[in-house]
C-alpha positions in Angstrom: -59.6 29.5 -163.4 -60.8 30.1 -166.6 -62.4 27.3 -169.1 -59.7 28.7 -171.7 -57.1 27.6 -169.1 -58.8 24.3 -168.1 -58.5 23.3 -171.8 -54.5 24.2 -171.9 -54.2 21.8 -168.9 -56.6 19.4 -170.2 -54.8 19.7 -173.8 -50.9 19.2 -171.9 -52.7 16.2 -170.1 -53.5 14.7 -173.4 -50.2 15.1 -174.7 -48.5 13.7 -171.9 -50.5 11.1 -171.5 -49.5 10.2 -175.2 -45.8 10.9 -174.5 -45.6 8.4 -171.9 -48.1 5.8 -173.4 -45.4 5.4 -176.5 -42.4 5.1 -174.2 -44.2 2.3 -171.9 -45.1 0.7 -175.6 -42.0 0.8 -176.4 -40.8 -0.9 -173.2 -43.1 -3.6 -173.7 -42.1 -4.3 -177.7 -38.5 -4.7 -176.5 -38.8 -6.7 -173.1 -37.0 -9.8 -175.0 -34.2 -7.5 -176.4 -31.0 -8.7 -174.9 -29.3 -5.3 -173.9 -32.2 -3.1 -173.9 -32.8 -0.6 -170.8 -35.9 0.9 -169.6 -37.0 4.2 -170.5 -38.7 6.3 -167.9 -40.8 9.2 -169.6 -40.3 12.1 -166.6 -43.1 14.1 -166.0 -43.3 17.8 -164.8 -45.4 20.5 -164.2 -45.8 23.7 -166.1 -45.8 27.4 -165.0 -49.5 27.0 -166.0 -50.5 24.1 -163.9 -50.5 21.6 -166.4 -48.3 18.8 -167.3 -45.2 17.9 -169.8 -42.5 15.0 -170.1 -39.8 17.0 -169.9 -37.2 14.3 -170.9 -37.0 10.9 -171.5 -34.4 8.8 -169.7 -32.6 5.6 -169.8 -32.4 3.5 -167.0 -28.7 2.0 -166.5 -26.1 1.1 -164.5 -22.6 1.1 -165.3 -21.2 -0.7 -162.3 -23.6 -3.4 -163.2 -22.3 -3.2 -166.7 -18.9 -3.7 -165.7 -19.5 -6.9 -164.0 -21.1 -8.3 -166.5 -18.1 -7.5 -169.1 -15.8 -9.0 -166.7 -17.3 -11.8 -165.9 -18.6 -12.3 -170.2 -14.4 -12.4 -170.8 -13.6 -14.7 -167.9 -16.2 -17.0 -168.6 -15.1 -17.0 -172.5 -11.0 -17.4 -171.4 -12.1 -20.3 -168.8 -14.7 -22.2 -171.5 -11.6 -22.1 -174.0 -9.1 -23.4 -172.0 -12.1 -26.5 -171.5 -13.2 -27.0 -174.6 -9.7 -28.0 -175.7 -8.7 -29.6 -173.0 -11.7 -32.0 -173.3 -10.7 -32.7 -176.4 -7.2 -33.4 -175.4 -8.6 -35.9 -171.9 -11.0 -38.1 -174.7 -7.6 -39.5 -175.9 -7.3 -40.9 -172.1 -10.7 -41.3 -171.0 -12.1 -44.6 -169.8 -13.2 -47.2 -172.3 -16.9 -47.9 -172.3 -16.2 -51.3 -172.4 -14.3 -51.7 -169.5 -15.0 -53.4 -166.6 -12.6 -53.0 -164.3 -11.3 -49.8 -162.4 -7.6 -50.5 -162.4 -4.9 -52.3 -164.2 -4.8 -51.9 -168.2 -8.7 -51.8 -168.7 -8.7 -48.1 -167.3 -7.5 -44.6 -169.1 -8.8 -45.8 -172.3 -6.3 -45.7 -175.4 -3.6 -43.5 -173.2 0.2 -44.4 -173.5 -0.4 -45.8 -169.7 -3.2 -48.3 -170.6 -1.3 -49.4 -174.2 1.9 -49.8 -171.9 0.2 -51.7 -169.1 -1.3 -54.1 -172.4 2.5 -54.1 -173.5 3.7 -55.8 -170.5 0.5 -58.4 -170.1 1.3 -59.4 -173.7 5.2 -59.9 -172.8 4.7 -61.9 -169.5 2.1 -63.8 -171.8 5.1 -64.2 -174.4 7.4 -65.3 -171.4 5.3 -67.9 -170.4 5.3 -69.0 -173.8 8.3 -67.8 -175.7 8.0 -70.4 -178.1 4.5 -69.3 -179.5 4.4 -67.6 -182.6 1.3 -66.1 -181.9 2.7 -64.6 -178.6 4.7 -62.9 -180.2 2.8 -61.2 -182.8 0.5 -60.1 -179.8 3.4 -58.6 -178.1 4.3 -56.9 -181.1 0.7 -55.5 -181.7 0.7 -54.8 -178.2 4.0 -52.5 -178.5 2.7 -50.7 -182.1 -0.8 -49.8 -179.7 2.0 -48.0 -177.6 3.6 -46.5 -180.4 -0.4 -45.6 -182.3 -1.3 -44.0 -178.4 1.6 -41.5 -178.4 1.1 -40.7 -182.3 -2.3 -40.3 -181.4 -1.7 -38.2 -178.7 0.5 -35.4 -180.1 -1.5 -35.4 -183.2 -4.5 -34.5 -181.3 -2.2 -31.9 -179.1 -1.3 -30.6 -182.3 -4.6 -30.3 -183.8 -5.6 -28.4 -180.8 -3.1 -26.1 -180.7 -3.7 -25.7 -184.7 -7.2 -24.9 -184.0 -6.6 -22.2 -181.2 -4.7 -20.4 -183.7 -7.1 -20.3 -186.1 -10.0 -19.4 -183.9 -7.5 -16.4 -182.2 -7.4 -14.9 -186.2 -11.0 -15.5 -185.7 -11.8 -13.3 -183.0 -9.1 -10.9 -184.1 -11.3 -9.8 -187.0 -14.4 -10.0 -185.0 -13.1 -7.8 -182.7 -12.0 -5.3 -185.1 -15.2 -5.5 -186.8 -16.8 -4.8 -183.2 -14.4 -1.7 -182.8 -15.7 -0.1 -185.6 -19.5 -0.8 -184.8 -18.6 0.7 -181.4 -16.9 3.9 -183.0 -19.7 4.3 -185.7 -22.4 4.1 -182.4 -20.0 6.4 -180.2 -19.9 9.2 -183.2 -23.6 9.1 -183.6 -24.3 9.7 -179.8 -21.7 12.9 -180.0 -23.6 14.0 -183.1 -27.3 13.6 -181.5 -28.9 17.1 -180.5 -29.1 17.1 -176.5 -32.2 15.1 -175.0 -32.5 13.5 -178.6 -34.6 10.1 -178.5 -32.3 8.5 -180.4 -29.6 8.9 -178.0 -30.8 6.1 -176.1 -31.0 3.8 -178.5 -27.2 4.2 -179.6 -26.9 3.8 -176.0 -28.1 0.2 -176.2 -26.1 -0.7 -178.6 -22.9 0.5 -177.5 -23.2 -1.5 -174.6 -24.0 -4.1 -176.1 -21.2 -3.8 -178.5 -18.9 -3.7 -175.3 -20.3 -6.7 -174.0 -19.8 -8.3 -177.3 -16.3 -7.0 -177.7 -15.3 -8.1 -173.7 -16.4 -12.1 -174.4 -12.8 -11.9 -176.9 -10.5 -10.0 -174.8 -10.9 -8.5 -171.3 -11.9 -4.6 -171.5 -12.3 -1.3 -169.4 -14.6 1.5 -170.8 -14.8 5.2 -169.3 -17.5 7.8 -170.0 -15.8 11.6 -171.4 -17.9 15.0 -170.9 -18.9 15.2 -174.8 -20.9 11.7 -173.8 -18.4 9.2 -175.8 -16.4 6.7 -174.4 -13.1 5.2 -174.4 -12.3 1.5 -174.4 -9.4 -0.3 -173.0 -8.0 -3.6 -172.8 -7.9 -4.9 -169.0 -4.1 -4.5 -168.9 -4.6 -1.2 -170.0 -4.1 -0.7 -174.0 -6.4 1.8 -175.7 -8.3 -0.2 -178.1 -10.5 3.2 -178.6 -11.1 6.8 -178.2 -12.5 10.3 -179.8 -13.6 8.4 -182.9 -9.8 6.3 -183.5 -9.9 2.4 -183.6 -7.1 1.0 -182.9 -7.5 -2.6 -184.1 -5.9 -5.3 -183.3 -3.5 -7.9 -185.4 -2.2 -11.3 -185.6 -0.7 -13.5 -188.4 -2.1 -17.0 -187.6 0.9 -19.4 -187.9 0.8 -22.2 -190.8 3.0 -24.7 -188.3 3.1 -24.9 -184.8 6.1 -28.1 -184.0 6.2 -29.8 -180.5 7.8 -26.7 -178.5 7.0 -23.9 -180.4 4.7 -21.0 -179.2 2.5 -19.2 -182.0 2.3 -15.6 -182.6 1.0 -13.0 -180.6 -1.9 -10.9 -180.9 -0.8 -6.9 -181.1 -1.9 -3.5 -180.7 -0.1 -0.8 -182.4 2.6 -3.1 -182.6 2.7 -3.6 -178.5 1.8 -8.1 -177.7 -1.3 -8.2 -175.6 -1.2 -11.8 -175.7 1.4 -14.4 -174.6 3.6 -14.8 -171.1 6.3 -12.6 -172.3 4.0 -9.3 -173.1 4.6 -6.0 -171.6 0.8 -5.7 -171.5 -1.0 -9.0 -171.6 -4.8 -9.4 -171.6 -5.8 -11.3 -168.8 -9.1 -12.4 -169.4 -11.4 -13.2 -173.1 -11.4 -16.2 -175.4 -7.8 -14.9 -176.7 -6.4 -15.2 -173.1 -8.1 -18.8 -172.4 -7.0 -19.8 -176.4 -2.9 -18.6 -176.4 -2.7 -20.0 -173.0 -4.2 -23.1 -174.5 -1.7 -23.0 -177.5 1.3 -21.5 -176.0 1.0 -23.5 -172.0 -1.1 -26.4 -171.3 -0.9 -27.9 -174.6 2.6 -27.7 -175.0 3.5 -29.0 -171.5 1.3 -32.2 -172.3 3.4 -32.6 -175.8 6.3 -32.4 -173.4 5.3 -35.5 -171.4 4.2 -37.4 -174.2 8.1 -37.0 -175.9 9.6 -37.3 -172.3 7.4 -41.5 -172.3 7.9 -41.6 -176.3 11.8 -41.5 -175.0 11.7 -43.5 -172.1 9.3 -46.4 -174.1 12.3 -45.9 -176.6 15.4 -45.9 -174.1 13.6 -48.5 -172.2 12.9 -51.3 -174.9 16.9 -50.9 -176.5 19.3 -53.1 -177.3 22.7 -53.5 -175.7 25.8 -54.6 -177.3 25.8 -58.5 -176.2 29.5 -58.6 -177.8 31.5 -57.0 -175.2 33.0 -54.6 -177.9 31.6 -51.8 -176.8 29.0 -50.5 -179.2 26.7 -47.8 -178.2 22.9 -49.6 -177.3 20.6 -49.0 -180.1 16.9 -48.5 -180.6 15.0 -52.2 -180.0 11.6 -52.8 -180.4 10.5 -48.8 -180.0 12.8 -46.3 -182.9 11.7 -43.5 -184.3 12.3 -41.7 -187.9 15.4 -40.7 -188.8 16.9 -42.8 -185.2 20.4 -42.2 -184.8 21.0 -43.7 -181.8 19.4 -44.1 -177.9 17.3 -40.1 -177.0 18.2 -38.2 -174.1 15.4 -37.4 -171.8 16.8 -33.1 -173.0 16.4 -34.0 -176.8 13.2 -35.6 -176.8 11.0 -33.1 -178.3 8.8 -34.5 -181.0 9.5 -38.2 -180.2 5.7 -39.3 -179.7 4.7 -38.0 -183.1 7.8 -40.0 -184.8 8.1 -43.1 -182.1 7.2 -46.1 -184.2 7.5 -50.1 -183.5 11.1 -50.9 -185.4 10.3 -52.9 -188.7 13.1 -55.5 -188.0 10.2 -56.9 -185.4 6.8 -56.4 -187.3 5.6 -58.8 -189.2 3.4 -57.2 -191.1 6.5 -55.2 -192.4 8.5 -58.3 -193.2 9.8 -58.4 -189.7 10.2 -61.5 -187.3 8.5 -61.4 -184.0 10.9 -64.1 -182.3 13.5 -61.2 -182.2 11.8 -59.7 -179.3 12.6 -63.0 -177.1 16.3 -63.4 -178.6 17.4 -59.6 -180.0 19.3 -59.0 -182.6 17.0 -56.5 -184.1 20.0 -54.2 -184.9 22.5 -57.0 -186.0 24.2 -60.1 -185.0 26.4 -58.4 -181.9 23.3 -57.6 -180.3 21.7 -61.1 -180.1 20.8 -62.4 -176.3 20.4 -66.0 -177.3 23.4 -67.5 -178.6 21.8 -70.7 -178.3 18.7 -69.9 -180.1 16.7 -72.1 -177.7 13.3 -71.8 -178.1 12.7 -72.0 -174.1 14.8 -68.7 -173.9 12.8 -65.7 -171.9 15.9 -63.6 -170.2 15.0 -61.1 -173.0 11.5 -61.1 -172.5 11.8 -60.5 -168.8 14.5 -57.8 -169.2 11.7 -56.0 -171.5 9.0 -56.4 -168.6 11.4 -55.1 -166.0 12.4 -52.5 -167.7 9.4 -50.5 -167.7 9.2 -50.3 -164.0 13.1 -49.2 -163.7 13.5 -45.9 -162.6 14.5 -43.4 -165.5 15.4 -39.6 -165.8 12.6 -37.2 -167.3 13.0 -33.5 -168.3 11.9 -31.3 -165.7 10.0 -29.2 -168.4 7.1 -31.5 -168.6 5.9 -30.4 -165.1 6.2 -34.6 -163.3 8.9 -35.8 -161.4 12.1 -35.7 -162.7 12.9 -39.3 -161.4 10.5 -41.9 -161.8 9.8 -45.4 -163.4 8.1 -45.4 -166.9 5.1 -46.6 -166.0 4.3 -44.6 -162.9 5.1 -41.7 -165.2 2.6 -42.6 -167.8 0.3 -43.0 -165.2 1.1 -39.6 -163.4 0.9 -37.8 -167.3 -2.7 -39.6 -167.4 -3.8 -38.0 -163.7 -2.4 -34.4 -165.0 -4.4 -34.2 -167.9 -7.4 -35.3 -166.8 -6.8 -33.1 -163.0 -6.3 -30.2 -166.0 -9.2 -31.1 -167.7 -11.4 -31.4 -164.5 -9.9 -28.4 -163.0 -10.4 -26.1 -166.2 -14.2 -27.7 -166.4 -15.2 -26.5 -162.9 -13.9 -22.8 -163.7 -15.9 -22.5 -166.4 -18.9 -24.0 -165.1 -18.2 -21.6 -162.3 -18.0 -18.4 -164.2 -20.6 -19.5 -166.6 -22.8 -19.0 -163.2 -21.5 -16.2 -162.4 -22.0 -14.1 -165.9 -25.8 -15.6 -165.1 -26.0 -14.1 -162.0 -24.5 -10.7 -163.4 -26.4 -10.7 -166.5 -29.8 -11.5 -164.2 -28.2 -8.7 -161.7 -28.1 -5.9 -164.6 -31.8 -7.0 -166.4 -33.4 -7.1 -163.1 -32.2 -3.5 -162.8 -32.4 -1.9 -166.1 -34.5 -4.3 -168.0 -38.2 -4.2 -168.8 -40.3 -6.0 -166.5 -43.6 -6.8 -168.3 -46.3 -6.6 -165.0 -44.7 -3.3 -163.8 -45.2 -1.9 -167.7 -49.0 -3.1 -167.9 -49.5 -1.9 -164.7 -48.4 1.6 -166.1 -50.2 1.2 -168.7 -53.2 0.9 -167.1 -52.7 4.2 -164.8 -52.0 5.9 -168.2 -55.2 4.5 -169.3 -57.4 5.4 -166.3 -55.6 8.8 -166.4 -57.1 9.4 -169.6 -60.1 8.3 -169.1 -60.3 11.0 -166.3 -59.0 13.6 -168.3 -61.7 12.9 -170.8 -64.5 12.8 -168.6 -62.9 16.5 -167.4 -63.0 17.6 -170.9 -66.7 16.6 -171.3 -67.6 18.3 -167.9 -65.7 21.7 -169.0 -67.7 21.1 -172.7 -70.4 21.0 -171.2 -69.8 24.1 -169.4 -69.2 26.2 -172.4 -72.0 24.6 -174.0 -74.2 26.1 -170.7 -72.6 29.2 -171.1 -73.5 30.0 -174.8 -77.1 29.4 -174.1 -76.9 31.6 -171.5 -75.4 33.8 -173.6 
C-alpha cells in the first residue's frame, strides 16, 4: 500500500469518525425528548479500504407505536368517564363527620341520607305532634330532601354541560393536530432521499399521532412515497396524500334532563354517539359523549324517577269522600298540576320543592303536616284538630317504605319501596364511579408500560451512548497515532530522498 493511500483511509477514518461522533451527540442532547428515536450512524467500507457512514437511520417500531396510541386513547376515554363521574359520587359520598356506617349518617347529602333524616324528624314529630318545633324540623328535614335532588341534577347537569364544552375543545385541537400532521407528512415527501432531516419530521409525526390518538381512537398506515394515512379506529379517513379532513361539532347551549347533545362529524358522517354508522370507540371524545349522552343521563333519570316517588309518596288524598284527584302534599314541584307518573317524570328533581302551604319561612304552617289540608279544607285528616293527632304523621313515615312503580329507563328495579330505591340509586353511582376509577387506573398502567415498552426500544439510553462515545474517541485516538506513524514515514523518506 502506498502512504498516498494510507492517508485516503486515514482521511475517510477521520470523517467518519466525525460523522458518527455528531449523531451519538445528538442522541445524548435529546435523551429527555419525549418521542425522540435513536439514530444509528451505519458504517461501511469503501472500494478503497477505507471507511464511510453510508446512511443514517432511525431506530423505530411501529407495532410498538401502535400500542402506545391505543392504549393513549383508551386511557384518555376511561380517565373522562372518571373524572366526571367523581364529580357526580362527591354529591353522595360519606360525610366526614359521620360516625356511624349505616342509617342516615352514611351517603353524605344524597336523596337517601336527606330521606332517611326525613323520616327520623317525622317519628320525632309523631312522638310529639304537638311541638312546634317538631314540626319546623320535619319541614327542614323534607326541604334537605328537596335541596339533595336540586342539588343532584344540577350537578348532573353541570357535568354534562361541561363534557360538551370540552368535546368542542378537543374538536379544534384535533384539527389543529391534523394539520401539523399534514404540514410534517408533506415535508417528509418533499425531503431528498437519505436527507437528515427526514428523521426529524419523523419524530414529530409520531408524536403528532400520539397527540392526536389521546382525543379520538386512530389507525395510521405507511404509503410507498413515505407519507401516511390516518384513520379513526372505526375506520373514517381523518387524512391522506396531503387532505385533512377535519372534524366538526356545534357544542349545544342547553342540554334538559333527557336530551342527548350533538355529535361530533366527519365529512358530515357522526363518529360519536350510540346511533353512528361509524362511532369512535376509544379517545377523550368517546369517554366524554358517553359521559354526556349515557351515564349521566341515566343517573338524571333516577333522580326524577325518587323526585316523583318523594312527590307521589308525601300527597294528599281527598278526605271528603267526593272524589277529588290526590294532590301534591308536602313535596310539589313548579308549575304542579296534579300527582306525576313514574313515565312523566323527567326533570322532577331539578323543579321538586317543599310546598309553601307548609314552610314557615314562606308564610306557611308546619302543623299542616300532622293534620293536612295543605291543598284545602276537603283534604284535612283531623277534623277534630286535636293536638294529640299523629295518623298523618305515621301515614307520611309509612309511606316511604310502600312499594311504588319506577320507570324502567333509570336502569333499578321497576318495583321497589322509595327508600330502598334511593339507596339502590346511591350503590349505582358510586359502583359507576368505582368501576370507571379502576379502568382508568388500569389503562393509565398500561399506556406506562407501552410508552416504557417503545422508549426502551427506540429511545436513547445515556450509558450505551457514552459508551459509544468513548469507542469513537479511542478510535481516533488510534487513527491519529496512525497518521503520526505514516508522517513520520514521509518525513524519513524525504531525507532519504
Amino acid at each position: 500500500m502506498s502512504l498516498s493511500a494510507a492517508y485516503s483511509i486515514l482521511n475517510s477514518a477521520f470523517l467518519s469518525n466525525s460523522a458518527q461522533s455528531a449523531v451519538i451527540s445528538s442522541n445524548i442532547s435529546n435523551v429527555s425528548t419525549p418521542g425522540y428515536s435513536r439514530e444509528i450512524a451505519n458504517v461501511v467500507t469503501t472500494a478503497d479500504g477505507g471507511s464511510e457512514v453510508a446512511s443514517i437511520t432511525r431506530e423505530a417500531s411501529s407495532a410498538l407505536l401502535e400500542q402506545v396510541n391505543v392504549a393513549t386513547s383508551q386511557s384518555a376515554a376511561d380517565q373522562a368517564l372518571s373524572d366526571g363521574l367523581a364529580t357526580l359520587a362527591a354529591t353522595v359520598s360519606d360525610s366526614s363527620s359521620s360516625s356511624s356506617s349505616s342509617g342516615s349518617n352514611v351517603n353524605g347529602g344524597s336523596p337517601s341520607a336527606m330521606l332517611g333524616q326525613l323520616q327520623d324528624a317525622l317519628t320525632t314529630y309523631q312522638d310529639s305532634p304537638s311541638s312546634a318545633a317538631a314540626a319546623d324540623a320535619a319541614v327542614a328535614a323534607a326541604k334537605n330532601v328537596a335541596s339533595s335532588l336540586n342539588t343532584g341534577s344540577s350537578t348532573a347537569q353541570q357535568v354534562r354541560e361541561q363534557a360538551d364544552s370540552q368535546m368542542a375543545t378537543d374538536v379544534s385541537t384535533v384539527n389543529s393536530l391534523l394539520n401539523q400532521f399534514s404540514d410534517v407528512d408533506q415535508e417528509i415527501i418533499a425531503a431528498p432521499a437519505g436527507s437528515s432531516d427526514v428523521d426529524n419530521y419523523e419524530n414529530t409525526r409520531d408524536s403528532l399521532l400520539t397527540q392526536i390518538s389521546k382525543y379520538v381512537g386512530v389507525s395510521a398506515s405507511a404509503n410507498p412515497n413515505g407519507s401516511m394515512s390516518v384513520y379513526t379506529d372505526s375506520g373514517v379517513e381523518l387524512y391522506q396524500n396531503g387532505v385533512v379532513n377535519q372534524l366538526s361539532f356545534t357544542a349545544s347551549p342547553a342540554l334538559p334532563s333527557g336530551a342527548s347533545g350533538n355529535a361530533v362529524t366527519v365529512n358530515g358522517a357522526a363518529i360519536t354517539g350510540a346511533s353512528a354508522p361509524f362511532a369512535t370507540q376509544t379517545g377523550e371524545l368517546a369517554g366524554l359523549t358517553k359521559l354526556r349522552d349515557v351515564v349521566v343521563p341515566q343517573y338524571q333519570t333516577q333522580l326524577d324517577q325518587i323526585a316523583s316517588g318523594v312527590i307521589n309518596a308525601f300527597a294528599e288524598s281527598d278526605q271528603s269522600g267526593t272524589g277529588q284527584p290526590s294532590e301534591p302534599g308536602l313535596f310539589t314541584y313548579s308549575g304542579a298540576t296534579g300527582l306525576p307518573s313514574s313515565s312523566s317524570a323527567t326533570g322532577l328533581a331539578a323543579a321538586i320543592e317543599v310546598n309553601s302551604a307548609v314552610d314557615p319561612y314562606q308564610g306557611g304552617d308546619a302543623t299542616l303536616l300532622r293534620d293536612g289540608g295543605i291543598n284545602g279544607s276537603d283534604y284535612v285528616y283531623n277534623k277534630t284538630g286535636a293536638a294529640s293527632y299523629t295518623d298523618r304523621i305515621a301515614g307520611m313515615i309509612s309511606a316511604t317504605d310502600s312499594t311504588q312503580t319506577f320507570d324502567a329507563s333509570a336502569g333499578l328495579k321497576t318495583s321497589d319501596t322509595l327508600s330502598d330505591y334511593a339507596s339502590s340509586s346511591v350503590s349505582w353511582l358510586q359502583t359507576q364511579n368505582q368501576s370507571a376509577s379502576d379502568s382508568a387506573d388500569y389503562q393509565s398502567s398500561l399506556l406506562t408500560q407501552a410508552t416504557s415498552a417503545l422508549s426502551n426500544a427506540t429511545g436513547v439510553n445515556l450509558d450505551t451512548e457514552l459508551t459509544n462515545m468513548l469507542s469513537i474517541e479511542n478510535s481516533y485516538t488510534t487513527t491519529a497515532k496512525l497518521l503520526t506513524t505514516i508522517d513520520t514515514m514521509f518525513t524519513t523518506l524525504l531525507n532519504a530522498v
